[in-house]
C-alpha positions as CSV (number, residue, x, y, z in Angstrom):
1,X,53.2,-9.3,-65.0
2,X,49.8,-10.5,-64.4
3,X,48.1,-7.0,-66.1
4,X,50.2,-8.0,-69.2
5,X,49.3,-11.6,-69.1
6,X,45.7,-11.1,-69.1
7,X,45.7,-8.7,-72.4
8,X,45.0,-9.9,-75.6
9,X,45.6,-8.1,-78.6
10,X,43.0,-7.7,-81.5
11,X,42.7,-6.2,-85.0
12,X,40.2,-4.7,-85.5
13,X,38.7,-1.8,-88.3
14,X,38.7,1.7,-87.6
15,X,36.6,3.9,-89.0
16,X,36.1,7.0,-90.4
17,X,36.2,9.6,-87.9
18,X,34.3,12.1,-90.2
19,X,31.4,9.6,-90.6
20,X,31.8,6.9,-88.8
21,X,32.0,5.0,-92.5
22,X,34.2,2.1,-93.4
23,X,35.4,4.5,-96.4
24,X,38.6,5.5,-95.7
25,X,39.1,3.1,-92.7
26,X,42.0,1.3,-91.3
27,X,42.7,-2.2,-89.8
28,X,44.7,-1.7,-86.6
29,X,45.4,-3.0,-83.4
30,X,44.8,-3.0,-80.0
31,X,43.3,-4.1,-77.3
32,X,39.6,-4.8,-76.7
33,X,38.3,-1.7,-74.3
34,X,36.2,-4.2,-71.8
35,X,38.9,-6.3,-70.9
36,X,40.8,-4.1,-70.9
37,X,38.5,-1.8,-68.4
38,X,37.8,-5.1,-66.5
39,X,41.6,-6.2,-65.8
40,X,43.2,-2.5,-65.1
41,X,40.0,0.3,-63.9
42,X,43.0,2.5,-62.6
43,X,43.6,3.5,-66.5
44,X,43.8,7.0,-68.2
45,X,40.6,6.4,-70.6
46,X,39.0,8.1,-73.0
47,X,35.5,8.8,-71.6
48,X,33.0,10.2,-73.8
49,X,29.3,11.4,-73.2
50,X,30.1,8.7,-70.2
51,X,31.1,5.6,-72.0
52,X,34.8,4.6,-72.5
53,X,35.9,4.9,-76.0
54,X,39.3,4.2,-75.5
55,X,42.3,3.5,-73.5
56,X,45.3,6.0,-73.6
57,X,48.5,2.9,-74.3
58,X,51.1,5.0,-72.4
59,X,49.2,4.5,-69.4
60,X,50.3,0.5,-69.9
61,X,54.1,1.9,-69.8
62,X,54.6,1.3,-65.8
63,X,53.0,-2.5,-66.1
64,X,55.0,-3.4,-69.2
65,X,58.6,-2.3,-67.8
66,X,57.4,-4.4,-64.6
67,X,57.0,-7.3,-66.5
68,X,60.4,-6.7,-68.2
69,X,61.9,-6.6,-64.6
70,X,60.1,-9.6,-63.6
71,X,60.7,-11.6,-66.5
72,X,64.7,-10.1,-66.2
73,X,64.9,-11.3,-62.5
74,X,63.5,-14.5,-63.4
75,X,66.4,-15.1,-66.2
76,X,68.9,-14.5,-63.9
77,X,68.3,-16.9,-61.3
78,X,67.9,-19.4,-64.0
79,X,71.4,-18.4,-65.0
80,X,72.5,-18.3,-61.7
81,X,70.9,-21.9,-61.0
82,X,72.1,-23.5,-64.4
83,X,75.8,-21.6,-63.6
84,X,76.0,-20.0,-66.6
């Protein structure tokens, strides 16, 4: 849970792949690469010419269904401890 806790999302624009332009661009979200680099190096990144240009999200998969366990387990002995 502590991977998850640490990540902020951003929006942010993406641009033109062709050009690198803000013609045709998007607003999207995600998550800003040096945190993210910083908090989890054991990532599958996108490495280009040697910099990181992005993170692949399905790598995030095993620390978000932890989280869902932890925060699961948690409930329960809140249930179990308010009898309900």
């Amino acid at each position: 849970m502590d991977v998850i806790l640490r990540l902020f999302p951003i929006k942010y624009t993406k641009l033109n792949s062709n050009d690198n332009s803000k013609f045709g661009s998007v607003v999207d979200s995600g998550y800003n690469l040096y945190d993210v680099s910083n908090i989890t190096p054991q990532l599958k990144y996108l490495i280009k010419d040697d910099i990181i240009k992005g993170v692949t999200y399905s790598s995030l998969t095993p620390y978000l269904c932890k989280a869902i366990q932890e925060l699961s387990a948690a409930v329960l002995q809140l249930e179990i401890e308010l009898g309900l």
